[in-house]
C-alpha positions in Angstrom: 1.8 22.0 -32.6 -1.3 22.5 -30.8 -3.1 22.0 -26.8 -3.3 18.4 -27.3 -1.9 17.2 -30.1 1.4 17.1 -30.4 1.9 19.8 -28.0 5.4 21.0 -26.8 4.5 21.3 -23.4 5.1 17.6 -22.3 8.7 18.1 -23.3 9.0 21.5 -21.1 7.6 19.9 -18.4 9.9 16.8 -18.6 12.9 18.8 -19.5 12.4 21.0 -16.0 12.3 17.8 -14.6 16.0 16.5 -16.1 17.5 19.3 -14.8 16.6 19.3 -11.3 19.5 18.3 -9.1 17.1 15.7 -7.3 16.4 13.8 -10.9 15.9 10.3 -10.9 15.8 8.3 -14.0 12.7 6.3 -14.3 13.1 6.0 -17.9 13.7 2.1 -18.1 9.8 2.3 -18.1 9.8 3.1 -21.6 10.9 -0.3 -22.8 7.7 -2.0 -21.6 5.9 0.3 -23.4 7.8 0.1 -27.1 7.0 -3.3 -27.7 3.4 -2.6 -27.7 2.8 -0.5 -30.1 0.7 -1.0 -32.8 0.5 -4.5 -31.2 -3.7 -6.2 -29.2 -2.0 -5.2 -25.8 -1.3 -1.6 -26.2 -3.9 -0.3 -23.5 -1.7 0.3 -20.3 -3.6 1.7 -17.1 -1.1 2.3 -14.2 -2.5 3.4 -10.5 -0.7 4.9 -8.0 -1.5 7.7 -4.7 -0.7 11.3 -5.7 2.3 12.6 -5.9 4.2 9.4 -6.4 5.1 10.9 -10.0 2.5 9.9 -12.4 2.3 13.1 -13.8 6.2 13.4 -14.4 5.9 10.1 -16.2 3.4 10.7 -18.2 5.1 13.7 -19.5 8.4 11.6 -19.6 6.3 8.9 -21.8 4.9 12.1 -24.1 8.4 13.6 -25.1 9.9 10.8 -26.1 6.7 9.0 -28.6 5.7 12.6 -29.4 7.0 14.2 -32.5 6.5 18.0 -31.5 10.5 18.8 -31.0 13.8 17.0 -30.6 14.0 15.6 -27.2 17.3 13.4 -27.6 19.5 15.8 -25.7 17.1 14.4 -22.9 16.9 10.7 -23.3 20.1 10.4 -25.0 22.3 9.9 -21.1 19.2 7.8 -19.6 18.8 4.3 -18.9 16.0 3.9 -21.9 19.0 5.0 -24.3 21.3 2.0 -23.5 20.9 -1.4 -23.7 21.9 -4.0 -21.0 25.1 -4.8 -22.2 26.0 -0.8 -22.5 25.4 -0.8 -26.1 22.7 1.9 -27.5 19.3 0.3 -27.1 18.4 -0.9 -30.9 14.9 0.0 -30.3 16.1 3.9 -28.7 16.3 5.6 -32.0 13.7 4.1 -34.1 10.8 5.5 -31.5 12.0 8.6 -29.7 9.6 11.4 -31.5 8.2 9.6 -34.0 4.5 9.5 -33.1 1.8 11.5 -33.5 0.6 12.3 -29.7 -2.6 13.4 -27.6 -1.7 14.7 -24.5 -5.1 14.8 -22.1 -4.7 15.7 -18.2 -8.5 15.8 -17.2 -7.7 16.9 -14.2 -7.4 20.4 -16.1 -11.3 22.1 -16.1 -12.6 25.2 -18.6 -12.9 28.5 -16.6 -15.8 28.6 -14.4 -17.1 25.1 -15.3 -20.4 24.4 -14.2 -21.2 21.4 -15.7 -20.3 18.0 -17.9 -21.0 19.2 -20.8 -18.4 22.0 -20.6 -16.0 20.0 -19.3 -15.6 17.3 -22.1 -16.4 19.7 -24.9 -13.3 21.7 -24.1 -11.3 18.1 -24.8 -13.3 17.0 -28.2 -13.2 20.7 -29.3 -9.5 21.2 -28.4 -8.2 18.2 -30.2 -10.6 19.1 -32.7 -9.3 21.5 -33.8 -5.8 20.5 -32.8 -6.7 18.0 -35.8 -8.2 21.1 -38.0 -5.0 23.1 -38.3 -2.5 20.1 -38.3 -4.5 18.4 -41.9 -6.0 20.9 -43.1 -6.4 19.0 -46.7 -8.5 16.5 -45.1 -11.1 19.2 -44.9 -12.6 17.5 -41.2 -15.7 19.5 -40.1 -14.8 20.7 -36.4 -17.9 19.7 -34.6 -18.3 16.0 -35.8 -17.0 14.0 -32.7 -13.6 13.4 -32.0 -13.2 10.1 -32.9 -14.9 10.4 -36.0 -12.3 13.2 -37.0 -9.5 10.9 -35.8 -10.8 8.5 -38.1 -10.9 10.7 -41.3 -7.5 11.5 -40.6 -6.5 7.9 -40.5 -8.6 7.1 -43.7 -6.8 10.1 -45.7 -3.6 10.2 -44.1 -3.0 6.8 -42.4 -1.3 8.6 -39.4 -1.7 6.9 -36.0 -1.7 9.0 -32.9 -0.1 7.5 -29.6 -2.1 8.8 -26.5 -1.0 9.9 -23.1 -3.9 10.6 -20.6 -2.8 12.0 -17.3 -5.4 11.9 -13.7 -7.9 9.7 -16.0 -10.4 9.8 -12.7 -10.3 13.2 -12.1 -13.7 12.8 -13.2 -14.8 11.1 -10.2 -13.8 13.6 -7.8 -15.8 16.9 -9.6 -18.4 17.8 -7.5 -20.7 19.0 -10.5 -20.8 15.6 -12.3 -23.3 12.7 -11.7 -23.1 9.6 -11.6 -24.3 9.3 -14.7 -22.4 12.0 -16.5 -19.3 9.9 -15.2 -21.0 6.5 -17.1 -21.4 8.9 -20.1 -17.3 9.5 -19.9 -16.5 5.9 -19.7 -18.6 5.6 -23.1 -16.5 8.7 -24.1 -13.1 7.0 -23.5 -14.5 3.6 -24.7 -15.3 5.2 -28.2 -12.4 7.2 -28.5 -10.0 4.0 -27.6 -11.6 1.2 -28.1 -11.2 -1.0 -31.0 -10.0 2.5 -32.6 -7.5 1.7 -35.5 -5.8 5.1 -35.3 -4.4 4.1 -31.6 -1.1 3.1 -31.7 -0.3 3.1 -27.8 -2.3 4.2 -24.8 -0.4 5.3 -21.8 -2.8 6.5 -18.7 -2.5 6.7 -15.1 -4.6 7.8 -12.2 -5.2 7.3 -8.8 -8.5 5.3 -8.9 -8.6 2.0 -10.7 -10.9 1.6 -13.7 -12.6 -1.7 -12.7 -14.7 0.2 -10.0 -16.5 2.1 -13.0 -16.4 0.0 -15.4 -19.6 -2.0 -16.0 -16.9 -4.8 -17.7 -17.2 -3.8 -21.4 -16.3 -0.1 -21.7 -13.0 -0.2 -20.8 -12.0 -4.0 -20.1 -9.3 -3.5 -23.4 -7.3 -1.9 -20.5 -4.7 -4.1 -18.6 -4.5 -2.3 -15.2 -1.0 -2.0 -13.0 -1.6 -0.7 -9.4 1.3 -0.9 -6.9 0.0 -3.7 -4.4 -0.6 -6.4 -6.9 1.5 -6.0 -10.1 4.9 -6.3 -10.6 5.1 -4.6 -13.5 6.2 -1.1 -13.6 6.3 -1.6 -9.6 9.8 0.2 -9.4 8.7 3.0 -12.1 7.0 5.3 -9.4 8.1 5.8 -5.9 12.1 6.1 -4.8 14.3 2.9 -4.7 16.7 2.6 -2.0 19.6 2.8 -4.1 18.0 5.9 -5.9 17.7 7.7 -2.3 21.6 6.7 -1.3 22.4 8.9 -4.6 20.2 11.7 -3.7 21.1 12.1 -0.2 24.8 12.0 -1.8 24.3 14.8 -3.7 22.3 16.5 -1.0 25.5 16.0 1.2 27.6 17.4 -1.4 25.7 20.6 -2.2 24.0 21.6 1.1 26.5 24.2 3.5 25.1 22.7 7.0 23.1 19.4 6.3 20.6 18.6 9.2 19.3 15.6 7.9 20.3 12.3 8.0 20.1 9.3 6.1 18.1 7.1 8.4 15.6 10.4 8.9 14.6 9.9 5.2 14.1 6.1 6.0 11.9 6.7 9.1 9.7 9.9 7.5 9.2 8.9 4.2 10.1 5.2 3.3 7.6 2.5 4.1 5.6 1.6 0.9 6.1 -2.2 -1.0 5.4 -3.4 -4.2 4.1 -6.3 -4.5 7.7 -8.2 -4.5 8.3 -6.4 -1.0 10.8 -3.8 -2.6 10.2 -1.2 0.0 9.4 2.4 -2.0 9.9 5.9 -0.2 7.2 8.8 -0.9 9.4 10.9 -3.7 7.8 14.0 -3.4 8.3 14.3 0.3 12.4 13.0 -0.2 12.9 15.8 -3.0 11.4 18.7 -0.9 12.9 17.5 2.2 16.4 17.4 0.7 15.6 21.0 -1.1 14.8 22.6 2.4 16.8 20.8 4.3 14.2 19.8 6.7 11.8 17.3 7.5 8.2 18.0 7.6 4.9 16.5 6.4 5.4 17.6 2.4 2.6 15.0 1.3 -0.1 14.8 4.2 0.2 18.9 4.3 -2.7 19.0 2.0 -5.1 16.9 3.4 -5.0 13.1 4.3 -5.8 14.2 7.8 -9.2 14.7 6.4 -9.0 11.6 3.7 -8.2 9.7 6.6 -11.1 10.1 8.7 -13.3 10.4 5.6 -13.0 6.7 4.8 -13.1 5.8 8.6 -16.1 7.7 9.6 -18.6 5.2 8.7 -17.5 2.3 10.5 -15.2 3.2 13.4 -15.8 0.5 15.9 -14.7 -2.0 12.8 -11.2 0.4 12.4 -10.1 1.9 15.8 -8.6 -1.1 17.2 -6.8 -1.8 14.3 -5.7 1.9 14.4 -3.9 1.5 17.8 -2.3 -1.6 16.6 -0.9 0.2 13.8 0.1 3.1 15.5 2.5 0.9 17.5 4.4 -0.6 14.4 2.3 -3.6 14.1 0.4 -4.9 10.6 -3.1 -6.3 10.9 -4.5 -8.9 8.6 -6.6 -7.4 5.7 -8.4 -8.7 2.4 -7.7 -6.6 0.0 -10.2 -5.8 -2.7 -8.7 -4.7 -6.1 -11.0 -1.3 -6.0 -12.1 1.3 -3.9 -13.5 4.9 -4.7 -13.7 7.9 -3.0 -17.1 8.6 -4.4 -18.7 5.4 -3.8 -19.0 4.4 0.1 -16.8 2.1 1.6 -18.3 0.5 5.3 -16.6 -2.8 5.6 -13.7 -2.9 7.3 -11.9 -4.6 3.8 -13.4 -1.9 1.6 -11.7 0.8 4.3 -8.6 -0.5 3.9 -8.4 -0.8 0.0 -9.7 2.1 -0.6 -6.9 3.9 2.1 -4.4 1.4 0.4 -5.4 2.7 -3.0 -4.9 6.7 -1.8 -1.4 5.9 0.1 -2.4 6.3 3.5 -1.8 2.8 3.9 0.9 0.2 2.8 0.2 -3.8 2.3 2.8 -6.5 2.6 2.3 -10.5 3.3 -1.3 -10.5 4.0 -1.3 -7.2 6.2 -1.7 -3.1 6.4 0.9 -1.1 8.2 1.0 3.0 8.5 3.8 3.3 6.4 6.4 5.8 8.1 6.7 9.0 10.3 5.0 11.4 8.0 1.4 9.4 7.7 2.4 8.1 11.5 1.7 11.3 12.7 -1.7 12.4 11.0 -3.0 9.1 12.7 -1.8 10.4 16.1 -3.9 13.9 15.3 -6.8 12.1 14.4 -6.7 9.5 17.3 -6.5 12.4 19.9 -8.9 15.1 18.3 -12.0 13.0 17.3 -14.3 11.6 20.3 -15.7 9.9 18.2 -13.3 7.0 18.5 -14.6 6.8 22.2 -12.4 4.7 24.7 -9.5 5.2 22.2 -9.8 9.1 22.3 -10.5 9.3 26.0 -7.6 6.8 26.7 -5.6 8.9 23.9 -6.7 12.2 26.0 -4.9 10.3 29.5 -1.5 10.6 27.3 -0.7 14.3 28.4 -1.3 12.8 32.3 1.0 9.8 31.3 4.0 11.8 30.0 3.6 14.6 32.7 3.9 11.9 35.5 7.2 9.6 33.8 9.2 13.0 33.5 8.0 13.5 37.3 8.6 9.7 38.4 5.5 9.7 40.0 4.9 5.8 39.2 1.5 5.6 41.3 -0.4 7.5 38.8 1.2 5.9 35.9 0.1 2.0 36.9 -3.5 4.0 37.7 -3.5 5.5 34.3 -2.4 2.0 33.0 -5.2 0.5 35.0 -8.1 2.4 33.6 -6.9 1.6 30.0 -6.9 -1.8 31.2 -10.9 -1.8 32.3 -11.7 -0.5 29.0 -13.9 -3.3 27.2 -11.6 -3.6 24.2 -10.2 -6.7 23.3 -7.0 -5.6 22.3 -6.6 -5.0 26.3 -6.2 -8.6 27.4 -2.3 -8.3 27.0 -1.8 -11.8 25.8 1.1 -11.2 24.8 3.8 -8.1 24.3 2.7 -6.6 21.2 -1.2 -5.7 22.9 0.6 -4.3 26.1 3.1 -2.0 23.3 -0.2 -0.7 21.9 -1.5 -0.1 25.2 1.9 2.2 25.6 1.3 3.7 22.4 -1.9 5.0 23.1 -1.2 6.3 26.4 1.9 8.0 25.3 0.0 9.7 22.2 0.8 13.1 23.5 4.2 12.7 23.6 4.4 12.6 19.7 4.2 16.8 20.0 7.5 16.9 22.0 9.2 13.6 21.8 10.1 11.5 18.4 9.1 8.0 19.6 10.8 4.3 18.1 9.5 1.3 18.7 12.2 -2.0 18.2 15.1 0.2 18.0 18.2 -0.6 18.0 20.6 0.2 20.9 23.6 -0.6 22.2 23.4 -4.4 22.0 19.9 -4.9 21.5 16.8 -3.7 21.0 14.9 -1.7 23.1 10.7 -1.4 23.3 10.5 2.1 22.8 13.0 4.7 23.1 11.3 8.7 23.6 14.0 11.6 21.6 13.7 14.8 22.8 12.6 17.5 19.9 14.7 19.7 22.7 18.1 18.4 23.4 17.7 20.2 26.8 14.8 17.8 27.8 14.5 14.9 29.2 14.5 11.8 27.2 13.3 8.4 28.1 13.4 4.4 27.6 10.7 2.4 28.4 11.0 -1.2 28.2 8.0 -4.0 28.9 7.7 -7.2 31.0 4.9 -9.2 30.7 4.8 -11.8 33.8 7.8 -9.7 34.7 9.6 -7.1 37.1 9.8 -3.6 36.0 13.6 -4.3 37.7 14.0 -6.7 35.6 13.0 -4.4 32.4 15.6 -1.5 34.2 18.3 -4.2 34.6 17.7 -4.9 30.6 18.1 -1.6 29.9 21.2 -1.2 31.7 22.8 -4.0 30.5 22.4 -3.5 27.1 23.6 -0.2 27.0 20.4 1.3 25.4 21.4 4.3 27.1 24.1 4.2 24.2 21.6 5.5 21.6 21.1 9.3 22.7 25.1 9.1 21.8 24.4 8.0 18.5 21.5 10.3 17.0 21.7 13.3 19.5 25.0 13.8 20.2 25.8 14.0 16.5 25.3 17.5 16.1 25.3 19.0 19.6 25.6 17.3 23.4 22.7 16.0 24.6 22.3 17.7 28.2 18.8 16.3 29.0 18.4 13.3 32.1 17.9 9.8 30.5 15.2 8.3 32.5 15.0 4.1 32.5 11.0 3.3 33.0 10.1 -0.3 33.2 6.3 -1.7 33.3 5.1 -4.9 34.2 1.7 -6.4 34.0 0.9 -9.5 35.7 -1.8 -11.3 33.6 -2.7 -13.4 36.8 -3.5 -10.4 39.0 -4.3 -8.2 36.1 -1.7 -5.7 38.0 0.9 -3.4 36.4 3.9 -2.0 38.0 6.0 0.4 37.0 10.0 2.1 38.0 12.0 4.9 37.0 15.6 4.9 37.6 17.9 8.4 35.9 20.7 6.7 34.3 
C-alpha cells in the first residue's frame, strides 16, 4: 500500500462516511461504471459545485475497484450489491477490490509550494515510487516519468491500474501557476491517460468542465457529465426527495427537541434540477442542518458572497435587473454555454450565468436561471444592499429599511411615495405590465426586511395563495401580508386577504411550537398603469 497507489485511505474515508447516521447510499453509481472497464469508453469526467459530494464518491468509487483491503462489510447492504429483482448483483463480487488503483486529489499541494514544478513532481514522484516498492522485480528507475513506469509495469507484469482523480481543476484556481503551466498539466493528464493500455477505468470529477481548457485533442477521450445537461449520474450527487423524507425521519427519531421542519429543509436547501427536472437539495447543508439542529447558511458560509459578485462585477448593468427578478422567485431566460471558468473572464450576460450555473449559485430548468432556495436567497439580498455599485437597485434596495419601518407604522403616505420614486427609476423592469414586475418592485423595496422577517412569495394559505406573506424571526413582532392589484383597489387586495383566510398561515408555521402574540397586519397596493399611481392600506386583522 502506498500514497497513491493502492492506498487504504479511500476506504477510511468512505467507511467514516457509512457510518454516519445522515448516510445516503449513492452506490447505484457504480453500475455505470463496471461495464466500462477495460472497454473505448472508460474515461468518465463528472462536474458538479462543491460540496455536492464529489469527493465522498470518488472515495466510494476507490474502495470498492481498489484492492488495498476488504471493503465488503461496506458494499455488501448497499444498493450496488443487489440486483433489481433483489438477487445479488452478478457483476457485485467479480469487481469489488480487484483492481489496482491511483488515487490523485490535486487539490492536495507539497508544503510551502511555490511553484508548478513542485506541485506535479510530488504526484509523478509519489506514484513513483508507490510503483518502486509495490514491483520491485521490475527493477523501474524512479525518476523516468510516470507513465513510462506505468508502462514497464504493464510490459512485465500485465497489471492494469483503475484511476480515481478527485478536484481535477484544482489546478486552475492556484495562484502560482500560469496559464501555461496549466496547458503543460493537460499534456500531463493526456500522457498519463490517453491512449494508455495500463488504464482500465478513469473515474474524475471537478468542479470546472474540461472543454474550457482543452484545446480539443488533450483530453477529448473524456466523456463529460455535468448536472444541467446530462442525465447520466444526474441523481448520483445532490439529495433526492425521497432520500431527505428518510433523513429527516431519523433526525425526528434521534433529536430530544427537533426545531426544524420538513418544509424548512425544502425552502433552505432544495432548489437545484437535473436536467430531467428532478429537483436536488444542497447535501452538505441538509446533513449539517439536521446534526445541529438548526438552519443556517452551511454552504455560502465560506464565500459565494464573494463568488457572487466576482462573476457579476464586470458587467452589472447586463445582471442587476435580472437579479431583482430573481430575488422575487421568478426565472429569467438564459443561454447556457456548456463552460465557464473562474480564471478566464466571463462579461456577457450568457457567460455570467454558466459560469454561476457551473459553481451552484445558480440553478437552470426549461430555458431559465432561478436562485435556487433560502440559503443562496439570502447572499443575493447582502450583495444587492451593500454594493452601490448596482446603482438604482442599491439605492432603491437602501429605501427598504424606510419601507418596512412605515408598513409596521401604517403610515401608507410614505409607502406609495417610496413606491413612487422606485417607479421613476429608468429601469425597464418598472413599467409594471403585469404582476410579476410590480412583485419585484416589492421585493426590492422590502430587502431589509430579510434581517428580521422570513419572506414567501406564492404561499399557500388558507384557501389560496397569497403574494407575499412576512414571518416574524420574533414571534412577539408583528407579522404582515401583503397582497397586489394591478388596475385594482388595495380594498380589494385586503378583502382577498380576508376571505381567503391567509391570516390562517401564522397558525400553521408559528403557532406550532409556541403562540404567535405578534399583530397580523393586511397591506394591499395598487398601481394604476393609467395614472401611473399606487395606493396602498393597512387593516390589523
Amino acid at each position: 500500500m502506498g500514497t497513491f497507489l493502492n492506498s487504504i485511505s479511500p476506504y477510511e474515508r468512505y467507511k467514516a462516511m457509512v457510518s454516519d447516521i445522515y448516510f445516503v447510499d449513492k452506490s447505484a453509481l457504480l453500475t455505470e461504471l463496471i461495464p466500462a472497464l477495460g472497454k473505448p469508453n472508460k474515461y468518465f469526467c463528472i462536474t458538479r459545485p462543491r460540496r455536492f459530494g464529489k469527493s465522498v464518491m470518488a472515495d466510494m468509487v476507490a474502495a470498492f475497484f481498489g484492492n488495498s483491503t476488504d471493503s465488503s462489510k461496506l458494499f455488501d447492504g448497499l444498493s450496488v450489491a443487489k440486483s433489481k429483482s433483489g438477487e445479488e448483483n452478478p457483476d457485485y463480487r467479480s469487481h469489488l477490490n480487484q483492481y489496482n488503483l491511483i488515487y490523485i486529489d490535486f487539490s492536495v499541494e507539497p508544503k510551502d509550494c511555490q511553484f508548478y514544478g513542485q506541485y506535479i513532481d510530488r504526484i509523478q514522484d509519489g506514484i513513483n515510487k508507490d510503483l518502486v516498492d509495490q514491483y520491485p522485480d521490475v527493477l523501474l528507475d524512479a525518476d523516468i516519468a510516470v507513465w513510462d513506469a506505468l508502462n514497464l509495469v504493464f510490459q512485465k507484469k500485465g497489471e492494469k491500474f483503475v484511476f480515481v482523480i478527485d478536484e481535477w481543476d484544482a489546478v486552475f484556481h492556484l495562484p502560482y501557476i500560469s496559464r501555461e503551466e496549466q496547458k503543460t498539466y493537460l499534456r500531463f493528464l493526456r500522457s498519463l491517460l490517453k491512449g494508455q493500455a495500463y488504464v482500465e477505468l478513469v473515474y474524475m470529477t471537478g468542479v470546472l468542465p474540461i472543454a474550457k481548457y482543452s484545446s480539443g485533442s488533450e483530453l477529448n477521450m473524456f466523456v463529460e457529465y455535468d448536472m444541467v445537461t446530462r442525465k447520466k449520474f444526474s441523481e448520483s450527487f445532490g439529495f433526492l426527495e425521497h432520500e431527505v423524507d428518510r433523513l429527516f425521519e431519523i433526525y425526528q427519531a434521534e433529536t430530544l427537541s427537533p426545531e426544524i421542519t420538513r418544509e424548512d429543509l425544502c425552502s433552505w436547501y432544495d432548489g437545484y434540477y437535473t436536467v430531467k427536472g428532478t429537483r436536488l437539495y444542497n447535501p452538505r447543508s441538509v446533513v449539517c442542518a439536521l446534526l445541529d439542529d438548526e438552519l443556517a447558511c452551511y454552504w455560502t458560509s465560506s464565500g459565494p458572497y464573494d463568488e457572487i459578485f466576482y462573476y457579476i462585477r464586470n458587467n452589472i448593468e447586463a445582471v442587476r435587473d435580472d437579479l431583482v427578478l430573481m430575488i422575487s422567485g421568478e426565472g429569467v431566460k438564459a443561454e447556457i454555454e456548456n463552460f465557464a471558468a473562474s480564471s478566464m473572464k466571463v462579461n456577457t450576460r450568457d457567460e455570467i450565468y454558466s459560469a454561476m450555473l457551473v459553481y451552484g449559485l445558480l440553478t437552470y430548468k426549461d430555458g431559465k436561471v432561478y436562485i435556487p432556495n433560502r440559503e443562496l436567497m439570502k447572499q443575493y439580498e447582502k450583495l444587492l444592499i451593500s454594493k452601490d455599485s448596482f446603482g438604482y437597485v442599491y439605492r432603491l434596495a437602501k429605501e427598504s429599511e424606510r419601507m418596512l419601518e412605515a408598513t409596521l407604522q401604517g403610515d401608507t403616505e410614505t409607502m406609495a411615495q417610496i413606491l413612487k420614486y422606485v417607479h421613476d427609476t429608468e429601469s425597464p423592469i418598472f413599467s409594471y405590465n403585469s404582476e410579476i414586475e410590480l412583485s419585484a418592485v416589492v421585493n426590492l423595496v422590502y430587502l431589509a426586511a430579510r434581517n428580521e422577517y422570513r419572506v414567501e412569495r406564492e404561499d399557500k394559505a388558507g384557501e389560496g395563495f397569497v403574494d407575499f406573506i412576512f414571518y416574524p424571526e420574533c414571534k412577539r413582532a408583528d407579522a404582515f401580508i401583503l397582497e397586489l392589484k394591478t388596475d385594482g383597489t388595495p380594498d380589494e387586495a385586503i378583502a382577498q386577504i380576508k376571505e381567503k383566510k391567509y391570516a390562517l398561515r401564522f397558525q400553521g408555521k408559528l403557532g406550532e411550537k409556541q403562540k404567535y402574540t405578534g399583530r397580523i397586519l393586511a397591506v394591499g397596493i395598487s398601481y394604476s398603469k393609467k395614472t401611473k399611481a399606487h395606493v396602498c392600506k393597512i387593516e390589523e386583522l
